[in-house]
Rosetta silent file (secondary structure, phi, psi, omega in degrees, C-alpha in Angstrom):
SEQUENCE: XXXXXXXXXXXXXXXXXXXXXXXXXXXXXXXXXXXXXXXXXXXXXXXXXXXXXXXXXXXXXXXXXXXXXXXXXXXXXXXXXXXXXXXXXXXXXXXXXXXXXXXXXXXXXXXXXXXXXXXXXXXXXXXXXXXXXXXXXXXXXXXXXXXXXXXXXXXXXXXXXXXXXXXXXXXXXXXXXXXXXXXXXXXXXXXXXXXXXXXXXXXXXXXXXXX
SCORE:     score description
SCORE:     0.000 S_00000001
   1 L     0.000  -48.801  178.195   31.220   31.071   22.905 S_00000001
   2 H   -67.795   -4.570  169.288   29.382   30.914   18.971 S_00000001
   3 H   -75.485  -60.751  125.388   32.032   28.137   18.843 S_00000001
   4 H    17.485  -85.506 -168.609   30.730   26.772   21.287 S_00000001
   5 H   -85.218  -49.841  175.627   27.247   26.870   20.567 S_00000001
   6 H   -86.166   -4.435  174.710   27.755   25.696   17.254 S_00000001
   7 H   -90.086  -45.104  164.864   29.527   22.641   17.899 S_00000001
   8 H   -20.645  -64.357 -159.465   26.656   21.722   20.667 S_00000001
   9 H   -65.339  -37.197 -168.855   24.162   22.059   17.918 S_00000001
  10 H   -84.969  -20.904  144.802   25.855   19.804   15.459 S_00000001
  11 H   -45.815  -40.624  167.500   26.216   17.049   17.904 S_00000001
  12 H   -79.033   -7.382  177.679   22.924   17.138   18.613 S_00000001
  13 H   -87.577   -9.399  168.736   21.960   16.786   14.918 S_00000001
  14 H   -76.990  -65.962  173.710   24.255   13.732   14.730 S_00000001
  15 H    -6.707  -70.168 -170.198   22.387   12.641   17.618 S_00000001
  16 H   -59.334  -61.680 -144.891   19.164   13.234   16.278 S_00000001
  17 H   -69.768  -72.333  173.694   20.064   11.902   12.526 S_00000001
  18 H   -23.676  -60.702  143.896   21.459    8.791   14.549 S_00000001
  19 H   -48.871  -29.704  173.227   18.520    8.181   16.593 S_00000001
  20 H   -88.639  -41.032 -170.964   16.299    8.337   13.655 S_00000001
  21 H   -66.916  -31.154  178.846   18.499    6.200   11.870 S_00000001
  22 L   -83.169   -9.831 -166.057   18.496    3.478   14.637 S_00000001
  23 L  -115.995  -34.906 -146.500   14.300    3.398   15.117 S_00000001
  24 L   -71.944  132.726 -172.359   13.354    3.787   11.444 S_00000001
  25 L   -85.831  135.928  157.751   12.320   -0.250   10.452 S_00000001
  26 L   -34.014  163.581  159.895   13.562   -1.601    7.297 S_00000001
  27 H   -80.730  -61.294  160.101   11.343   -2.119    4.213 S_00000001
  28 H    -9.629  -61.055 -167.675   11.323   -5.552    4.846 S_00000001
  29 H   -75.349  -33.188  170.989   10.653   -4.991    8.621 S_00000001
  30 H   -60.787  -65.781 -156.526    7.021   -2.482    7.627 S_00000001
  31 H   -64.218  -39.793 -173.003    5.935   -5.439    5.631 S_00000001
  32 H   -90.267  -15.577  145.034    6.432   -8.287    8.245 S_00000001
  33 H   -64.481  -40.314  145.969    5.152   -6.275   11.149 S_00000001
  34 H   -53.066  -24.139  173.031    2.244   -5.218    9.265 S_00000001
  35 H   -86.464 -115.757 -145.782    1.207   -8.704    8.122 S_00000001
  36 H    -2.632  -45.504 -175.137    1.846   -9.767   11.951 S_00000001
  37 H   -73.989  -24.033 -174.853   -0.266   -6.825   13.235 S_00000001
  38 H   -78.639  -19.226 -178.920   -3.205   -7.887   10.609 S_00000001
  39 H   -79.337  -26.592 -164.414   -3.059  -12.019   11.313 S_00000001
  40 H   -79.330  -64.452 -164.387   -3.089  -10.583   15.172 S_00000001
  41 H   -62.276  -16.247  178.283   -6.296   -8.197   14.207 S_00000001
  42 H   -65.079  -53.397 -179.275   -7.925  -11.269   12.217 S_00000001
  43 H   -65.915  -33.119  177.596   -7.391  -13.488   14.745 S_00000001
  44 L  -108.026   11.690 -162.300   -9.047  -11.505   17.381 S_00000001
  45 L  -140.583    7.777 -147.369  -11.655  -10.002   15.592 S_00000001
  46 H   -79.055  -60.939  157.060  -12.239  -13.112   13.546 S_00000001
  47 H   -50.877  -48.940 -179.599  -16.129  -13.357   14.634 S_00000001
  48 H   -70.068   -0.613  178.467  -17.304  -10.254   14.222 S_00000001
  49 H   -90.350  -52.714 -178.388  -15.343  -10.141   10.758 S_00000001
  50 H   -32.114  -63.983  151.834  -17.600  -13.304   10.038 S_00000001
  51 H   -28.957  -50.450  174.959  -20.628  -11.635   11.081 S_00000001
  52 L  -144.307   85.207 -163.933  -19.828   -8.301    9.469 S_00000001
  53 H   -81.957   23.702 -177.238  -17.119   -9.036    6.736 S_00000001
  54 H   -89.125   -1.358 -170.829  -17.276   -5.234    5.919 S_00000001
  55 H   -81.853   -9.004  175.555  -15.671   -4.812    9.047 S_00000001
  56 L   -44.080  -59.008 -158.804  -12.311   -6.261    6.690 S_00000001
  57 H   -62.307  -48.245  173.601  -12.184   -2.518    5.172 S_00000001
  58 H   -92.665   29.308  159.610  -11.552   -0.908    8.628 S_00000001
  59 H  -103.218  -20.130 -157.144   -9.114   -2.982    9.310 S_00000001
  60 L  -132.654   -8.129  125.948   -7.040   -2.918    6.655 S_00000001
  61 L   -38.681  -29.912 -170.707   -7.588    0.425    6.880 S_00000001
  62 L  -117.759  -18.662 -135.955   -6.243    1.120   10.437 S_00000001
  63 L  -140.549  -63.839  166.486   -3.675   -1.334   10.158 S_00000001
  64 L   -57.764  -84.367  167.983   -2.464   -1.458    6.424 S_00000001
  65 H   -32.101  -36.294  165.702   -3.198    1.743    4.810 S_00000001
  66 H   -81.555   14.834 -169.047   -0.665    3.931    6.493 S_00000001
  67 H  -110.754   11.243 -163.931    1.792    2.122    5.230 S_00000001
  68 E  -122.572  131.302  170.030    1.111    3.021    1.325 S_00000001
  69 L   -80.290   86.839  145.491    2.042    6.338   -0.613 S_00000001
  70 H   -32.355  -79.294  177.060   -1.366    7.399   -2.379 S_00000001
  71 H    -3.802  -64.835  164.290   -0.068   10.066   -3.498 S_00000001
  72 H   -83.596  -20.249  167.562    2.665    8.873   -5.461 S_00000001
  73 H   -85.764  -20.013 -178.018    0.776    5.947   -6.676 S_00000001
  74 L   -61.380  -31.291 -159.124   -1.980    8.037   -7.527 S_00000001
  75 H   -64.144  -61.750 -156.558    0.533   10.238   -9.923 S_00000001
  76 H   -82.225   47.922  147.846    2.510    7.242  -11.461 S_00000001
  77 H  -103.681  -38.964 -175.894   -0.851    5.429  -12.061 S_00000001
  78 H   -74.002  -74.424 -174.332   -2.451    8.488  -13.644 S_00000001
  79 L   114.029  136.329 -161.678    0.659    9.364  -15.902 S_00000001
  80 H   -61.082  -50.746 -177.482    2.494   12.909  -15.938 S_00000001
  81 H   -53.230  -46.665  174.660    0.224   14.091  -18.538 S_00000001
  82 H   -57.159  -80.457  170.409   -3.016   13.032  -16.916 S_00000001
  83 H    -5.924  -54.974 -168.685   -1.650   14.282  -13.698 S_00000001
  84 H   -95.317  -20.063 -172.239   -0.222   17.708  -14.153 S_00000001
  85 H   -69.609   -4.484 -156.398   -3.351   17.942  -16.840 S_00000001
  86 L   -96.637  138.412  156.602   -6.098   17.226  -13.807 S_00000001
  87 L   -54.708 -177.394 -179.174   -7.281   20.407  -11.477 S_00000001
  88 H   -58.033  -71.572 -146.644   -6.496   20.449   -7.373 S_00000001
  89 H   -70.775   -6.998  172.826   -9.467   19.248   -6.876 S_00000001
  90 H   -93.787  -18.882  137.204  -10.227   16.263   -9.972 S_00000001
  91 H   -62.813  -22.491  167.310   -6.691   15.295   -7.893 S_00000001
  92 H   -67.910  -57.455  175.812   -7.859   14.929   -4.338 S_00000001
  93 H   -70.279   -8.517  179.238  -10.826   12.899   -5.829 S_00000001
  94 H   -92.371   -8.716  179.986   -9.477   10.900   -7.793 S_00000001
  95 H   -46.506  -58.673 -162.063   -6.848   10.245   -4.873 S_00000001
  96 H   -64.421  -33.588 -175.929   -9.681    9.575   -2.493 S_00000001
  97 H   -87.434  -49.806  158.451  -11.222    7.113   -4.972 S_00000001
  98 H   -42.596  -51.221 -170.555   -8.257    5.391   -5.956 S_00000001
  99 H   -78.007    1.705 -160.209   -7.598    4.676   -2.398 S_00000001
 100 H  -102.602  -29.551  175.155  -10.498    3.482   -1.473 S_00000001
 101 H   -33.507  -71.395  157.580  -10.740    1.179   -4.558 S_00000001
 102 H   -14.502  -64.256 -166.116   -7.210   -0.233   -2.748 S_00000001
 103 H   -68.255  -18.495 -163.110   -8.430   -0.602    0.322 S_00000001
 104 H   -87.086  -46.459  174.816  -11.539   -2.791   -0.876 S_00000001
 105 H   -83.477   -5.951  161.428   -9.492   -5.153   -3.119 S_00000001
 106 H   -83.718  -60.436  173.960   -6.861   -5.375   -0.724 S_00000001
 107 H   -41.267  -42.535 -166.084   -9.282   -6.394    2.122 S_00000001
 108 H   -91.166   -0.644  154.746  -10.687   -9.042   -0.221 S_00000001
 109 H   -80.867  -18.371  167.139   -6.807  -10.884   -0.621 S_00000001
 110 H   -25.417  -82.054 -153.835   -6.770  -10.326    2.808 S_00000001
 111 L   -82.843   10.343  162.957   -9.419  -12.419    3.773 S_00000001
 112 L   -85.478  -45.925  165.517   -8.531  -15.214    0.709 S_00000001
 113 L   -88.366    6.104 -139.899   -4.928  -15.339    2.534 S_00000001
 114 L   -89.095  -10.761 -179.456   -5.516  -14.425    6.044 S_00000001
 115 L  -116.048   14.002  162.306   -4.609  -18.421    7.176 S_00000001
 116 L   -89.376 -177.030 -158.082   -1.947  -19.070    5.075 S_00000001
 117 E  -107.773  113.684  167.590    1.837  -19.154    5.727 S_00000001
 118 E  -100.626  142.770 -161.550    3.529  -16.302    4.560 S_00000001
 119 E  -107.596  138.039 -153.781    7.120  -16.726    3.818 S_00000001
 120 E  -116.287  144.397 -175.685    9.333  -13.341    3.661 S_00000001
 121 E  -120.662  135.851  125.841   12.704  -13.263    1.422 S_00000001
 122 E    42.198   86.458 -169.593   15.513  -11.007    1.352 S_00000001
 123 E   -78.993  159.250  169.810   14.962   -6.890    0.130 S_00000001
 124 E  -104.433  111.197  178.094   16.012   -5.916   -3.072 S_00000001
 125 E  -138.702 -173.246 -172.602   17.456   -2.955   -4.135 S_00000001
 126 E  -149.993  112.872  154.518   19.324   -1.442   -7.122 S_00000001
 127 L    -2.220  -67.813  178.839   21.389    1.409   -6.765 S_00000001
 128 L   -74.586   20.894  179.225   20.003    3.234   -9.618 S_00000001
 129 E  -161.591  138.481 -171.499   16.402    3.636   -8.287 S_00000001
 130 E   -68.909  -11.717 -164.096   15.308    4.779   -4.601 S_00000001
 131 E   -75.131  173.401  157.752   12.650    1.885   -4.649 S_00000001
 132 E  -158.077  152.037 -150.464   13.601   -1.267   -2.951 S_00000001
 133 E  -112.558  119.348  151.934   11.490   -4.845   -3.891 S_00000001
 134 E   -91.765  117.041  163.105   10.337   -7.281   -0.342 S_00000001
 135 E   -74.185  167.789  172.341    9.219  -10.511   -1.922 S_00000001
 136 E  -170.203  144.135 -175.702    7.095  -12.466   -0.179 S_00000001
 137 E  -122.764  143.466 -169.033    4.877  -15.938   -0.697 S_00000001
 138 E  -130.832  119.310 -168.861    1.863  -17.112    0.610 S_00000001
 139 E   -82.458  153.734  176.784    1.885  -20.714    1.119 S_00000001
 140 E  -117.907  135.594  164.188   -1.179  -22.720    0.247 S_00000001
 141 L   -62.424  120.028 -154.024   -2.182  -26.183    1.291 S_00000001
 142 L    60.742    1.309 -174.357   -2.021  -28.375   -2.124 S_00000001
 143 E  -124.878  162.856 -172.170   -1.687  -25.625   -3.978 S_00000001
 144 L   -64.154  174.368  164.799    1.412  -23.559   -5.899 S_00000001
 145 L   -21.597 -154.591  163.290    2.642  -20.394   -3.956 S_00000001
 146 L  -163.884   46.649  174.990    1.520  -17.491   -4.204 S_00000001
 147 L   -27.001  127.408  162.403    4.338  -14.623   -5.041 S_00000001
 148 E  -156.150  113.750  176.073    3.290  -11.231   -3.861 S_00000001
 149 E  -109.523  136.308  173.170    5.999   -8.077   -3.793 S_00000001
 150 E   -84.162   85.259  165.694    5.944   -4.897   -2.440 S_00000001
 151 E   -40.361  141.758 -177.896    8.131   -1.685   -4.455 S_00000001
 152 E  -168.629  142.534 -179.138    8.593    0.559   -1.555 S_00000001
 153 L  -107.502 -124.932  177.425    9.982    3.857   -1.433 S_00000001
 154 L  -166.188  111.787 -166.802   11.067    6.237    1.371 S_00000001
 155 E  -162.277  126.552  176.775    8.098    9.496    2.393 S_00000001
 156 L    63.666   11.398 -172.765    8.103   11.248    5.478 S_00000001
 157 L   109.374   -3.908 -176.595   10.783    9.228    7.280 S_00000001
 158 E  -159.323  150.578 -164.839    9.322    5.711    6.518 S_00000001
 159 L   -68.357  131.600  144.716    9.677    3.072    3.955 S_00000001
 160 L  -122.371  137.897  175.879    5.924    2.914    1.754 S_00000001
 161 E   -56.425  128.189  166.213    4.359    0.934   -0.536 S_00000001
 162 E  -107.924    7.124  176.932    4.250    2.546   -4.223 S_00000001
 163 E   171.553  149.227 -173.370    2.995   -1.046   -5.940 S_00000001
 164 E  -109.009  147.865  174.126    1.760   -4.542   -4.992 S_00000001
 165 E  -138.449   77.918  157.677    3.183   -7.091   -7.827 S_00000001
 166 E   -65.586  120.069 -170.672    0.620  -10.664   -7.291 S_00000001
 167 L    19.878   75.137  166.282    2.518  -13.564   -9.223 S_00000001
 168 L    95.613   -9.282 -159.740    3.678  -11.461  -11.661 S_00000001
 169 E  -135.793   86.875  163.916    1.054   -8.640  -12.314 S_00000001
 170 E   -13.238   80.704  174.289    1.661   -5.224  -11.450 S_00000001
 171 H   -26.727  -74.449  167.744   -1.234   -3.020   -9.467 S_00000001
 172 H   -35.057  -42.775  173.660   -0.003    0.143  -10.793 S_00000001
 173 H   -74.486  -35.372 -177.105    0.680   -1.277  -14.618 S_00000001
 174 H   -72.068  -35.279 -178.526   -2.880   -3.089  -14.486 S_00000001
 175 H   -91.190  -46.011  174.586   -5.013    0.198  -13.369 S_00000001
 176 H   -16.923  -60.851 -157.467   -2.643    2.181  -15.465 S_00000001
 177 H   -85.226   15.051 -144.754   -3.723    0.742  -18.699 S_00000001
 178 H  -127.461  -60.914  178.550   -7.002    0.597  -17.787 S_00000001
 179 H   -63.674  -29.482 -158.897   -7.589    4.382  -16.675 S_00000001
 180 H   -58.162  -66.957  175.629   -5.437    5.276  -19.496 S_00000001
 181 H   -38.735  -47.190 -153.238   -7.913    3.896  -21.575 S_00000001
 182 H   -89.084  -55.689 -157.435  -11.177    5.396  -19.731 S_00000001
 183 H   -66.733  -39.713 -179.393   -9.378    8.827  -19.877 S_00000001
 184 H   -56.963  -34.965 -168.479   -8.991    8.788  -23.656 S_00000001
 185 H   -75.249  -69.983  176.124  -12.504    7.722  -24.460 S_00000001
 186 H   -85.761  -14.715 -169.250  -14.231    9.892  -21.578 S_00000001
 187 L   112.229 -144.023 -163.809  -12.053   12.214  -19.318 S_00000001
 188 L  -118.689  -52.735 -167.032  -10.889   12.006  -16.010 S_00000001
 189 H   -59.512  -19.182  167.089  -13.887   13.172  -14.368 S_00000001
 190 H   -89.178   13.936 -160.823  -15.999    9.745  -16.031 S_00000001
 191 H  -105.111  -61.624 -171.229  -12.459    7.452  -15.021 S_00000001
 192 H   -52.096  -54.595 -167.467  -13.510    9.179  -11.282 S_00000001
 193 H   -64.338  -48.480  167.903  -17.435    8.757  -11.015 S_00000001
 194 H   -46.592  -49.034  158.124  -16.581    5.187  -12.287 S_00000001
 195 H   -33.065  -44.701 -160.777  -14.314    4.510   -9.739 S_00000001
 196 H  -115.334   96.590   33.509  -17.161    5.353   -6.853 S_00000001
 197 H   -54.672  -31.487  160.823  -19.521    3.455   -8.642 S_00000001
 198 H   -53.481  -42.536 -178.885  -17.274    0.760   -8.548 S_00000001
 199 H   -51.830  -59.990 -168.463  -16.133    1.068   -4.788 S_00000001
 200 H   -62.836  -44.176  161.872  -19.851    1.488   -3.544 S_00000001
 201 H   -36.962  -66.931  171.263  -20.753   -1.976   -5.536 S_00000001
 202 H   -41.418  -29.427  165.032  -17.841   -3.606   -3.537 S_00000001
 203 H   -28.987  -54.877 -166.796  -19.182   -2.537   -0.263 S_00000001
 204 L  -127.293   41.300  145.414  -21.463   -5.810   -0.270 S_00000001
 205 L   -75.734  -39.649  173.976  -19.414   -7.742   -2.515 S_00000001
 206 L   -41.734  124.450 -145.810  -16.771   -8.941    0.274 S_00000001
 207 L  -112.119  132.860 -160.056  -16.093  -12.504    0.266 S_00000001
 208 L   -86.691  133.618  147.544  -15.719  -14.559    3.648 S_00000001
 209 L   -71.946  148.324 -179.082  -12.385  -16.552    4.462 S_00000001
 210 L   -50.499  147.386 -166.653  -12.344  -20.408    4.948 S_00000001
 211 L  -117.816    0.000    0.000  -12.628  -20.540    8.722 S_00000001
């Protein structure tokens, strides 16, 4: 009968593993349903974004945002030393500031690209690192490309973004050197209050797309 019982069980965990394995979407497959669901939310929401373009942030927010590891970009943006050196709690905030910083300068390529054609290539991956690269280009009328790739890992069960890389320029390497910098001169806690002074400036900073 425990014979039994135990083969049942392990069948259903092939099952299970299978079934997860069959639903979970590629990295490749996150990025081009998320830009699809946001050209969809643009598209329908495209007056009242006019009207109120702060309404960009909770969009890209509801739509975007779950699809990105804070977490891990907050640590390999910070740097193990900064990192393991920060309290719980100068980590939650600077998490919470970091992201929001994200969400505000993402919402404003949004709405620079939101009518161009984006064209999706091929993932990348390399054996020796868990990441895998989607390129992707956003065509412009008269003008060159636009390269923009996502690094994307695997957390909780679903491919996420850990770094955006526009034509060439790293998110993660670009705030890197930049907090790096802030932390030596002042700490962490003046790299943080700067952040949310910066974020709350951006608030009425958002810049309307060509219509």
């Amino acid at each position: 009968m425990k014979k039994i019982i135990l083969l049942i069980s392990c069948l259903w965990s092939v099952l299970l593993f299978s079934s997860a394995q069959a639903t979970i979407q590629t990295a490749g497959e996150v990025v081009m349903s998320t830009a699809d669901a946001v050209l969809a939310r643009v598209t329908s929401e495209r007056e009242a974004i006019d009207a109120d373009p702060g309404r960009i942030y909770s969009l890209v927010d509801d739509v975007v945002i779950p699809h990105f590891d804070f977490v891990s970009m907050s640590k390999w943006v910070l740097g193990k030393k900064s990192w393991h050196g920060a309290s719980k709690s100068q980590q939650e905030q600077f998490i919470g500031e970091f992201r929001t910083l994200l969400v505000r300068t993402y919402a404003k390529v949004l709405l620079e690209y939101a009518n161009q054609e984006i064209e999706y290539f091929p993932e990348e991956s390399n054996p020796n690192s868990n990441l895998v690269v989607v390129k992707t280009k956003i065509r412009q009328a008269g003008r060159s490309a636009v390269p923009i790739d996502y690094r994307m890992h695997i957390s909780g069960g679903e491919w996420k973004v850990v770094d955006i890389v526009v034509d060439g320029v790293s998110l993660i390497l670009t705030y890197r050197g930049s907090f790096a910098s802030e932390i030596r001169k002042n700490g962490l806690d003046a790299l943080i209050s700067k952040l949310s002074k910066r974020n709350d400036a951006m608030v009425n900073s958002v810049v309307k797309a060509d219509p």
